[in-house]
C-alpha positions as CSV (number, residue, x, y, z in Angstrom):
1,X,-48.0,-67.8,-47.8
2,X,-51.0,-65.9,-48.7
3,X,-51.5,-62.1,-46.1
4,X,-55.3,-60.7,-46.3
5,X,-54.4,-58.3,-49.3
6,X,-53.1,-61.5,-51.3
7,X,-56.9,-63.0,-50.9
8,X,-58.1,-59.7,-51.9
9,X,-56.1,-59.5,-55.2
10,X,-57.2,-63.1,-56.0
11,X,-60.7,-62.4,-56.4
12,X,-62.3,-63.3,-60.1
13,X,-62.3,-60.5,-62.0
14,X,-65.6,-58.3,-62.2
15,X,-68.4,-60.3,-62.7
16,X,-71.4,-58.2,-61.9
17,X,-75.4,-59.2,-61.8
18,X,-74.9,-62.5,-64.3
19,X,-71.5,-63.2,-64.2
20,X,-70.3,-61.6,-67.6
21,X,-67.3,-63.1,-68.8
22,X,-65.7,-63.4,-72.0
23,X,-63.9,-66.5,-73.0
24,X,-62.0,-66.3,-76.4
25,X,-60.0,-70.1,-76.5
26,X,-57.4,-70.0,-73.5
27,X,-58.7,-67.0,-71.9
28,X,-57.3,-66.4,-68.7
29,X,-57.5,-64.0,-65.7
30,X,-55.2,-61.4,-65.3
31,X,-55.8,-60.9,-61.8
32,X,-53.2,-62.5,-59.7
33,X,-52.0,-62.9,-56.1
34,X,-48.2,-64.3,-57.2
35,X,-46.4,-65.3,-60.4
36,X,-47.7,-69.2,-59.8
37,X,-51.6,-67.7,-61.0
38,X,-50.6,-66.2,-64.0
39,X,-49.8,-68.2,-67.6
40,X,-46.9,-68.9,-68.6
41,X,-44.7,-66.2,-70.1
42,X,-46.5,-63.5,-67.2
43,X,-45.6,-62.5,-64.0
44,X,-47.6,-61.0,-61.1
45,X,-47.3,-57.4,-60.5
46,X,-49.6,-55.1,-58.3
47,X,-52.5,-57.9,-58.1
48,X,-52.3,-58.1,-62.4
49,X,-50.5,-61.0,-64.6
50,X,-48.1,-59.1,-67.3
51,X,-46.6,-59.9,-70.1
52,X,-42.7,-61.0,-70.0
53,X,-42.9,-60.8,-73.8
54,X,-43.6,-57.6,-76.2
55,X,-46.1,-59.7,-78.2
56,X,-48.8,-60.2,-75.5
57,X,-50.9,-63.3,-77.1
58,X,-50.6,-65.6,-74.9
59,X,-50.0,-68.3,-77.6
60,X,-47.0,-66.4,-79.5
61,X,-43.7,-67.2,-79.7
62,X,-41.6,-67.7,-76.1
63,X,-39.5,-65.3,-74.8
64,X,-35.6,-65.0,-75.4
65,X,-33.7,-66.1,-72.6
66,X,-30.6,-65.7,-71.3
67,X,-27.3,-67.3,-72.5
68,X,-27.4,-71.2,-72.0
69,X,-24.8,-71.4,-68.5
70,X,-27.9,-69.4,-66.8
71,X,-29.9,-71.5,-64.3
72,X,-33.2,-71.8,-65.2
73,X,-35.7,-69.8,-62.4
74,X,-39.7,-70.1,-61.8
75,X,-40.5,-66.4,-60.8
76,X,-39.5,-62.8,-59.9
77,X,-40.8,-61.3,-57.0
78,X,-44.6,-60.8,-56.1
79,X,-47.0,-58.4,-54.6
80,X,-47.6,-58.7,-51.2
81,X,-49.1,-56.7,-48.1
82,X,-48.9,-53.2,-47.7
83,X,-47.5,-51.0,-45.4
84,X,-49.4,-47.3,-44.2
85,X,-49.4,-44.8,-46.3
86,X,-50.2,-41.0,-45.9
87,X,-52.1,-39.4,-48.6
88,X,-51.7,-36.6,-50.7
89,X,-53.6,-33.3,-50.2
90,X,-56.3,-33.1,-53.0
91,X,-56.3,-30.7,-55.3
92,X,-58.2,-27.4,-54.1
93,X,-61.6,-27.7,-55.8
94,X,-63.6,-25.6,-58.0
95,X,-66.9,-25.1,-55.6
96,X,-68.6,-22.3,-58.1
97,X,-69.3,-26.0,-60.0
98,X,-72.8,-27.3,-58.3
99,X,-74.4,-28.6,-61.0
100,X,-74.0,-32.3,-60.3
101,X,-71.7,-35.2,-58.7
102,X,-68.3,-33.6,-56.6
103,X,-66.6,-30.3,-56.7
104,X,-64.7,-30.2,-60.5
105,X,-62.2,-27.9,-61.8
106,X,-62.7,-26.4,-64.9
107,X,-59.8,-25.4,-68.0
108,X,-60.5,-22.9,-70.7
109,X,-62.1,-25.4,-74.1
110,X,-60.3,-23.6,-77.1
111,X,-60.3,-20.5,-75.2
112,X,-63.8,-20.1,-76.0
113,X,-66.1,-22.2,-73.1
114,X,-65.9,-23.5,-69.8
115,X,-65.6,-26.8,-69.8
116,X,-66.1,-29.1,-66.5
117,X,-63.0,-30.8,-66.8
118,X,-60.1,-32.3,-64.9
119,X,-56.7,-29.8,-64.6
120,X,-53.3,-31.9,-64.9
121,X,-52.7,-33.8,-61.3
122,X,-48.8,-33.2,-60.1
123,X,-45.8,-35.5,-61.3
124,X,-47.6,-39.5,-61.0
125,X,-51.1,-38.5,-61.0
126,X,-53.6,-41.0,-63.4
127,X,-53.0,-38.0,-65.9
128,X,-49.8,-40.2,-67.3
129,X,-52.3,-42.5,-68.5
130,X,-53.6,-40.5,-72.0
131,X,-53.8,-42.2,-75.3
132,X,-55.6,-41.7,-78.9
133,X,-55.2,-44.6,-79.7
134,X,-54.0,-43.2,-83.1
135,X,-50.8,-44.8,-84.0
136,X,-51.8,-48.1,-84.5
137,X,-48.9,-48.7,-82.0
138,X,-49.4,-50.4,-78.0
139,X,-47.6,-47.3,-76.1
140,X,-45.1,-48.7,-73.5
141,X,-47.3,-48.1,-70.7
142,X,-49.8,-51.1,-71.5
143,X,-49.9,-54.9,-70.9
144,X,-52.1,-56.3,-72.9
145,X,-54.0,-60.1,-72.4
146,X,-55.2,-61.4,-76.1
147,X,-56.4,-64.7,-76.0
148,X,-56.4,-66.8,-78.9
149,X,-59.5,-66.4,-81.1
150,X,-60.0,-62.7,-79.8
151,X,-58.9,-59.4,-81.5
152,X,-56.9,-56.3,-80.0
153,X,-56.4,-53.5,-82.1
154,X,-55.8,-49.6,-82.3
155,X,-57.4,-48.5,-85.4
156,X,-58.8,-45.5,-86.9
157,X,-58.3,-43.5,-83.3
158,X,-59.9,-46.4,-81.6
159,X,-58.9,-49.5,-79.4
160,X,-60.8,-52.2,-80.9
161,X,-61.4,-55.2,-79.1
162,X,-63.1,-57.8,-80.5
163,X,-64.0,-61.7,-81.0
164,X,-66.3,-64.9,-80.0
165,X,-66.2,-65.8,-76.5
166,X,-67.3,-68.9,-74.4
167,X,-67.7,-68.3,-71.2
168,X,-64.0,-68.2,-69.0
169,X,-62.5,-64.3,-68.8
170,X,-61.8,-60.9,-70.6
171,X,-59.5,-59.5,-73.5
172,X,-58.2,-56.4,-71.0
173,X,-55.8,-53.8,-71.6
174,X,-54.5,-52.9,-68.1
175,X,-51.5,-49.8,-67.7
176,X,-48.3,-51.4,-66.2
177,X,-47.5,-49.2,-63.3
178,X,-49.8,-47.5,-60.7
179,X,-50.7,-43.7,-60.4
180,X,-52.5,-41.3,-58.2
181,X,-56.2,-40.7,-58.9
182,X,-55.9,-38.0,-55.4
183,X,-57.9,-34.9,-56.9
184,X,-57.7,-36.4,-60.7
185,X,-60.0,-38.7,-62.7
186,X,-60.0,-41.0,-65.4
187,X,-61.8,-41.2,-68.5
188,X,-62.2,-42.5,-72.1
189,X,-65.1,-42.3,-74.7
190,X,-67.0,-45.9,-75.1
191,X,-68.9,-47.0,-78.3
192,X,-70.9,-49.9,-77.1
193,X,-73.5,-49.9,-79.1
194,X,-72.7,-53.3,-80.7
195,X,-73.0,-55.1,-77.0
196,X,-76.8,-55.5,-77.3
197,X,-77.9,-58.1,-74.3
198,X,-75.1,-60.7,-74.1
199,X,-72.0,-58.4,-74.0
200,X,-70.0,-56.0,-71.3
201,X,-67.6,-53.1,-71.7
202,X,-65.7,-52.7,-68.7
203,X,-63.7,-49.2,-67.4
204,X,-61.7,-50.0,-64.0
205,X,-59.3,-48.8,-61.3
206,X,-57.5,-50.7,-60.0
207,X,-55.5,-50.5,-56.8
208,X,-52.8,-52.6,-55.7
209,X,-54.4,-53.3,-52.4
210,X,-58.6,-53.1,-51.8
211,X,-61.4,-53.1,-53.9
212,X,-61.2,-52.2,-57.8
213,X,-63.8,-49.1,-58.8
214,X,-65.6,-49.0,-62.2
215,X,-68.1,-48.2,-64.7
216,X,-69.6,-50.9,-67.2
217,X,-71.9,-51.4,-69.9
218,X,-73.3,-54.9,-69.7
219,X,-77.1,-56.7,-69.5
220,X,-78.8,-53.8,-71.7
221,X,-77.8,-51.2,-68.7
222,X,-75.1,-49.2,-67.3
223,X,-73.5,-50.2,-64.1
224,X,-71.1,-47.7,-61.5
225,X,-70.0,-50.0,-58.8
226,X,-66.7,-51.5,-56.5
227,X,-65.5,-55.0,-56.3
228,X,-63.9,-56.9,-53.8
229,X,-64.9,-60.5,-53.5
230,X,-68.4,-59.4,-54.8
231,X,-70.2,-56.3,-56.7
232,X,-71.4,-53.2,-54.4
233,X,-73.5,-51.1,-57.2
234,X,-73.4,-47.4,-56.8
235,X,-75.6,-46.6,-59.4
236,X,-77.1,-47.9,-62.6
237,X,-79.0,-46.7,-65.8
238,X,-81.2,-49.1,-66.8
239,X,-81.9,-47.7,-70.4
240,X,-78.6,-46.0,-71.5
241,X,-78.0,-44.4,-74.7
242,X,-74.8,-45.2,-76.9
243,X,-74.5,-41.3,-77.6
244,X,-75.7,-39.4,-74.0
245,X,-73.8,-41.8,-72.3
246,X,-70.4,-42.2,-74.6
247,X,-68.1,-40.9,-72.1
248,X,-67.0,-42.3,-68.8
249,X,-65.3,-40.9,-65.9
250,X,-63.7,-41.9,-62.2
251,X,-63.0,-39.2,-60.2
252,X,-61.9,-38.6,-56.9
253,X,-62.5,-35.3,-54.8
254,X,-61.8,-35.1,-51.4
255,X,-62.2,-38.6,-49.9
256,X,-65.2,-39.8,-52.3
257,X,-65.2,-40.8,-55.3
258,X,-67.4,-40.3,-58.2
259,X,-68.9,-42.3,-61.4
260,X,-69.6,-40.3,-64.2
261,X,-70.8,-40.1,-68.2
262,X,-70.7,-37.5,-70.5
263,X,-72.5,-37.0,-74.1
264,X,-69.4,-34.8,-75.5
265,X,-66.3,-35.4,-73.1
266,X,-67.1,-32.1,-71.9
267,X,-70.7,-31.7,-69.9
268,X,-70.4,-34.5,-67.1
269,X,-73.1,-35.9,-65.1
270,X,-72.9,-38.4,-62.0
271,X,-74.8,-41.3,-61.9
272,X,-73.1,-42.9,-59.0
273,X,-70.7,-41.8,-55.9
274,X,-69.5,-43.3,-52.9
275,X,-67.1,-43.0,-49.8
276,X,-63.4,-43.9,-50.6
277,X,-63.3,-47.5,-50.2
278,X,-62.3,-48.4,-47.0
279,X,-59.9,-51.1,-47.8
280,X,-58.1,-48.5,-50.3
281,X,-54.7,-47.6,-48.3
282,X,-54.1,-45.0,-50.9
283,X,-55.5,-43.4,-54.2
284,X,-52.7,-44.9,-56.1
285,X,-54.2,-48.1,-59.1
286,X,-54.2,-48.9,-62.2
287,X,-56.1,-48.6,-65.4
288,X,-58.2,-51.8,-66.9
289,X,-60.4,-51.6,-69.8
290,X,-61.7,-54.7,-71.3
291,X,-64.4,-56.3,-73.2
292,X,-66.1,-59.8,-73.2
293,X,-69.7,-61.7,-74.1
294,X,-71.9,-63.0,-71.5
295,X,-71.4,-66.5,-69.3
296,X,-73.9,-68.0,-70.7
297,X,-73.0,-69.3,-74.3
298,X,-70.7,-68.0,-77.4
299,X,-71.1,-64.7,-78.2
300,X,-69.5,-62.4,-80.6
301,X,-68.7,-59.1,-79.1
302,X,-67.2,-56.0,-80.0
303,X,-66.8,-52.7,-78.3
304,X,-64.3,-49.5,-79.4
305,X,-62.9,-47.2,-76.9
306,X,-61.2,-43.6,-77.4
307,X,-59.3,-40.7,-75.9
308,X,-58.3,-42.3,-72.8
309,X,-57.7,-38.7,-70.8
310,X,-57.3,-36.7,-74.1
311,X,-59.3,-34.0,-72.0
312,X,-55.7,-32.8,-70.7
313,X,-52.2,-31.9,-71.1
314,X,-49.9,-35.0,-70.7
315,X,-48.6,-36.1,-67.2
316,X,-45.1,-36.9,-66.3
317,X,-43.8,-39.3,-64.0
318,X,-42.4,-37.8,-61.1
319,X,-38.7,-37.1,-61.5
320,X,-36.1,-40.4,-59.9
321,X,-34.4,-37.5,-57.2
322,X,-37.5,-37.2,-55.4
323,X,-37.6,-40.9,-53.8
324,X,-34.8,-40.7,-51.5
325,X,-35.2,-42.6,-48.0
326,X,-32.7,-42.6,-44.9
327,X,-34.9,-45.5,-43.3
328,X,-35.6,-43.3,-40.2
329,X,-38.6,-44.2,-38.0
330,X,-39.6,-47.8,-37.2
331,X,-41.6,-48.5,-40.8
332,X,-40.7,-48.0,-44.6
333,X,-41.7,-44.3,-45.4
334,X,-45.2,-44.0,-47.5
335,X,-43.3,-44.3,-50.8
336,X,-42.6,-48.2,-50.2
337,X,-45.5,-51.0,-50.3
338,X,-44.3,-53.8,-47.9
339,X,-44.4,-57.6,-50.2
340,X,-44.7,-60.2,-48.0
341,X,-44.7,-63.8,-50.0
342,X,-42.8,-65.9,-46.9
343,X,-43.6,-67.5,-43.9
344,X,-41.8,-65.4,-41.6
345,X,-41.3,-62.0,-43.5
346,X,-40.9,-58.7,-40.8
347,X,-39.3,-55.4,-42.3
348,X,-38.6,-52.8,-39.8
349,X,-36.2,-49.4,-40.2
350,X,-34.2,-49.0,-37.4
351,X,-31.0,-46.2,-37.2
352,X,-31.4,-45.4,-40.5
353,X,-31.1,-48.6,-41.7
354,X,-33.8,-50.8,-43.3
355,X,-34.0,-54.1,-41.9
356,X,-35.3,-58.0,-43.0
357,X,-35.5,-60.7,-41.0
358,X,-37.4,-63.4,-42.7
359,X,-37.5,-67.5,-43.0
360,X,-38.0,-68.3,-47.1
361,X,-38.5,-71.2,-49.1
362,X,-37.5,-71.5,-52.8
363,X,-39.0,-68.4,-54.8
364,X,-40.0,-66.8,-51.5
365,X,-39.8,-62.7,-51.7
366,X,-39.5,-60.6,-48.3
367,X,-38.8,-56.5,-49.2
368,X,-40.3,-53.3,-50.5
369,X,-41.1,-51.9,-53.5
370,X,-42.1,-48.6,-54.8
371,X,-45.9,-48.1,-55.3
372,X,-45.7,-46.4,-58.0
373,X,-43.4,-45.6,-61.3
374,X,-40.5,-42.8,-61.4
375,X,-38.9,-41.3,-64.4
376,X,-35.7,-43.4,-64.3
377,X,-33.7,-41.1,-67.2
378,X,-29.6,-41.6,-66.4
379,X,-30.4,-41.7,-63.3
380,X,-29.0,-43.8,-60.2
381,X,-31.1,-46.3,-57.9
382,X,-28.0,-47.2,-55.0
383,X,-28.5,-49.5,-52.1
384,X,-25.8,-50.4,-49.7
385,X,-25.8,-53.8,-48.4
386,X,-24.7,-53.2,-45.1
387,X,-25.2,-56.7,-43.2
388,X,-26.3,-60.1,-43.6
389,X,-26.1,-63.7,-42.9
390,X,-27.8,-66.7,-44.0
391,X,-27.0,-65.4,-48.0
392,X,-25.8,-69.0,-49.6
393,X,-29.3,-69.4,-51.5
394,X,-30.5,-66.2,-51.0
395,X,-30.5,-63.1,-53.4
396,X,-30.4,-59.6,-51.5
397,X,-30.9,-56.7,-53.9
398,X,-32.4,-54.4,-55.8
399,X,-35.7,-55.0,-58.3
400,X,-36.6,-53.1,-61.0
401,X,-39.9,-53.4,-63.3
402,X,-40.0,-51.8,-66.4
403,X,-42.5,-53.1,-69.2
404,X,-42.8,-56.8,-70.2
405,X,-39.5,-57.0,-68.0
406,X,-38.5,-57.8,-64.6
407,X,-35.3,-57.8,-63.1
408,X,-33.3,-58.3,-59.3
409,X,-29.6,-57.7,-58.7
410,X,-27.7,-58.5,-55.9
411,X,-25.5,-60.8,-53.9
412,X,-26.3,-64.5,-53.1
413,X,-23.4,-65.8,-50.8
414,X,-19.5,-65.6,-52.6
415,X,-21.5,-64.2,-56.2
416,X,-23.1,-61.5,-57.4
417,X,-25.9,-62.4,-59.5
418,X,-28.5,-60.5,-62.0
419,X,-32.3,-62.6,-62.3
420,X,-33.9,-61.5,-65.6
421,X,-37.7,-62.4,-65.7
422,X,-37.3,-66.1,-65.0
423,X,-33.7,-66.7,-65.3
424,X,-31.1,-66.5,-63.4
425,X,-27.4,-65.9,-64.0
426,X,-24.2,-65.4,-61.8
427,X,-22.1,-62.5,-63.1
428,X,-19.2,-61.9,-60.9
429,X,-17.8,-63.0,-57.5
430,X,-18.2,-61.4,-54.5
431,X,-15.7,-59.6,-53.0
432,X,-17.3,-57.1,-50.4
433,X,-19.3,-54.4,-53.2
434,X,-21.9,-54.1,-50.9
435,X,-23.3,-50.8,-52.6
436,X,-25.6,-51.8,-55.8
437,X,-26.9,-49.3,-58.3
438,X,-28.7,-49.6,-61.5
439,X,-27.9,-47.2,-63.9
440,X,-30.2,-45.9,-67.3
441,X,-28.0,-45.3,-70.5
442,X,-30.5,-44.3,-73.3
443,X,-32.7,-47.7,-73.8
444,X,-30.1,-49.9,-71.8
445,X,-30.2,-50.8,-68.0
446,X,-26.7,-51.1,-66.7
447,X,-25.9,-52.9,-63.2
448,X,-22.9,-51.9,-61.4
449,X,-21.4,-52.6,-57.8
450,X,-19.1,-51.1,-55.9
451,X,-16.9,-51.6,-52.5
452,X,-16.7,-47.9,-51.5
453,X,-20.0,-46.2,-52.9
454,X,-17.3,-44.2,-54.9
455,X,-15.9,-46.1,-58.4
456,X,-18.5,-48.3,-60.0
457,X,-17.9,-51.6,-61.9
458,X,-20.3,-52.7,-64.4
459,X,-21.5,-56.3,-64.2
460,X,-24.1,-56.8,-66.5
461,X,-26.5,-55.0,-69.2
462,X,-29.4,-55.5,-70.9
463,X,-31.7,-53.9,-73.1
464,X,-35.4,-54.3,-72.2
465,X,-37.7,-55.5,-75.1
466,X,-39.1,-51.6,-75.0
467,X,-38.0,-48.1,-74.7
468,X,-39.1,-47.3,-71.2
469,X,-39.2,-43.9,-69.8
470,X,-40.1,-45.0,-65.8
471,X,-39.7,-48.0,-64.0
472,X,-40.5,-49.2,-60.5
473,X,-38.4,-50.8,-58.1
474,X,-37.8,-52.8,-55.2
475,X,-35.4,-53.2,-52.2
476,X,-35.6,-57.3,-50.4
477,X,-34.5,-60.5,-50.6
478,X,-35.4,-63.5,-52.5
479,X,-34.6,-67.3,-52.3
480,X,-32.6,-68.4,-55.1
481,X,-31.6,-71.8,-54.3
482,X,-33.6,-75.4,-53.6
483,X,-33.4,-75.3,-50.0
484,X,-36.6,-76.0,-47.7
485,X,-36.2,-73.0,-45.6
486,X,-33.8,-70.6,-45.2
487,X,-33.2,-68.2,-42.3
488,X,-31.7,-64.6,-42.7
489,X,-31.1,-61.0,-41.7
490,X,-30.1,-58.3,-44.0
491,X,-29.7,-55.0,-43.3
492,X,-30.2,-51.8,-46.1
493,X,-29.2,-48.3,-46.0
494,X,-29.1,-45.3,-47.9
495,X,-31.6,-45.8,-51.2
496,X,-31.7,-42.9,-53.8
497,X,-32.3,-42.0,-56.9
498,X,-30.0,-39.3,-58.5
């Protein structure tokens, strides 16, 4: 079952004026509606195919697996629909600023100049997304999709990307969770100067839900622009220069957002602006850089990108006590964005208790998830299971994503079971633990049950193929078994981090 934001998500990634696409041998897209678009060894999170494995080529080595009595599963739960969300109130403005583009806000440079640039956003904001690029080291945050024949590298302070392409998709670098661009921008210094004619450079935000906005290099000019089942330019440069226009910035102010380049990361000048997409439900996305020749032969291509939001302190992912939901009201709260992959999928809250009444089919996913990341740092997420029926092939549980990982936990009939990326495994039976809580220890995720919401019983650990510092995570259900369809009602109460 495919809802209006699923068709949204499915569109072809950006392929502007001529249709730029790189193609490096088995090239893919990594823009998804459910697991069953992405390649083997990714799953479909937030509209984007990631990684289940810490090497991200899509032709390395396969993932480990569970031990052999685990049943073998095809997928983990998928993005879906979304519910209403209220915004956050933007950050106050600088208005002396009238020199070009939106309102800024400025921060001493060195103590010595002013400086038009971005102040840190509050915990979540896109500010979490910053990177040199200087270790030589993928930080946790990024999925990565490396064809075969293509090149992705941090070297030398840069992220070099790189290779001969035929004409089928990108090499992309996309950030694993989603944060808030409300008040905040993104940006990152751009050396194309090696693109010539027949190659793009591509800077996006992406949303979960709605139409991606970005700035790219491609066709010997400069291109600001949104996308959602076709191009809407904004502005262009036809003649752009590899050194006045090295920096690149999305911002948002106030309901608009703005397209922006810099010489010196410092001085920014707006080449493009337009409304808030309407089909945006919130400012929350992710972060996509990529590269790629042109669709109309083999091309070798290489573009370098640097200081990805180096123009301020670090963000932090808001802390795990501040999601806490009593599921009053008749909708999930603005924190949750409803998934919807079933034919019958309806998620109401209803005397404090979150409801699901849905009709699946093997794989099917019915629930919420959180739409973006939280600091997860020996810290609780608790659910208590307070109702159900129809559970014999049916998994009703928690989710949690953390990078090149995904897992569910929860009961399915007489058993409680843990599903680890594609694999499933039954732990322990069930014997009325209807509260569920996954607990961080250091770099292991421990999941425990329990039949008062008092003492705790470990089930199952694992430790994820990265150190992880946030993770997001899900409340729903999910068929587990080979049944046709499957009818059920499940009732949820009390979710909070602590």
């Amino acid at each position: 079952m495919m809802t209006p934001s699923h068709a949204l998500a499915t569109t072809a990634l950006l392929a502007l004026g001529a249709s730029l696409a790189s193609g490096c041998p088995n090239a893919f897209s990594t823009r998804c509606a459910d697991d069953r678009e992405c390649p083997t060894d990714f799953f479909c999170r937030q509209g984007s195919c990631r990684s289940i494995r810490a090497d991200a080529s899509t032709d390395a080595a396969s993932v480990d697996r569970l031990p052999d009595d685990a049943a073998s599963a095809d997928r983990s739960p998928a993005d879906a629909a979304a519910s209403d969300q209220t915004q956050r109130d933007a950050l106050v403005p600088d208005t002396s600023r009238t020199d070009v583009g939106l309102p800024d806000q400025r921060v001493a440079d060195g103590g010595a100049t002013s400086c038009s640039r971005i102040t840190p956003g509050s915990c979540g904001s896109v500010s979490v997304f910053r990177d040199d690029f200087a270790d030589g080291i993928r930080d946790q945050f990024w999925n990565d999709a490396i064809p075969a024949g293509c090149a992705m590298v941090e070297q030398d302070g840069a992220l070099k990307i790189s290779g001969s392409s035929v004409p089928t998709s990108w090499v992309s670098r996309t950030s694993w969770f989603s944060a808030d661009l409300t008040g905040d921008a993104i940006s990152v210094q751009v050396d194309w100067s090696a693109l010539g004619n027949t190659a793009g450079a591509y800077f996006e935000f992406l949303p979960p839900v709605g139409s991606t906005a970005g700035i790219a290099y491609y066709g010997g000019a400069l291109h600001a622009y949104t996308w959602s089942g076709g191009p809407v330019e904004h502005g262009t440069i036809t003649a752009p220069s590899p050194t006045q226009h090295a920096w690149w910035r999305i911002r948002e102010q106030d309901g608009n957002i703005a397209f922006e380049t810099a010489a010196d990361g410092c001085t920014w000048n707006a080449f493009g602006q337009t409304a808030r997409p309407g089909d945006w439900d919130s400012n929350l996305g992710m972060v996509w850089l990529a590269a790629g020749g042109d669709w109309t032969g083999n091309r070798t291509f290489a573009v370098d990108f640097r200081s990805l939001n180096m123009d301020r302190p670090p963000g932090e992912w808001c802390l795990a006590g501040t999601l806490q939901d009593g599921f009053a009201g008749s909708q999930p709260g603005p924190a949750w964005l409803q998934e919807k992959m079933a034919s019958s999928c309806q998620i109401t809250t209803a005397g404090g208790l979150l409801k699901i009444d849905a009709t699946l089919t093997t794989d099917d996913w019915c629930g919420v998830v959180t739409r973006q990341a939280y600091r997860l740092d020996d810290v609780t997420a608790k659910i208590d299971l307070t109702s159900a029926s129809g559970v014999s092939s049916v998994l009703a549980g928690l989710a949690l994503w953390v990078p090149w990982r995904s897992y569910a936990f929860g009961r399915v009939g007489d058993e409680l079971w843990v599903l680890r990326d594609r694999t499933q495994r039954k732990v322990a039976p069930y014997q009325g633990q209807s509260h569920l809580r996954a607990v961080n220890s250091g770099s292991t995720l421990q999941f425990q049950a329990s039949t008062d919401g008092s003492t705790w019983t470990p089930f199952w650990s694992d430790t994820p193929p990265a150190s992880f510092d946030a993770v997001e995570l899900g409340v729903g259900v999910q068929d587990v078994g080979t049944t046709t369809s499957t009818t059920v009602h499940f009732e949820f109460d009390n979710f909070n981090l602590r």
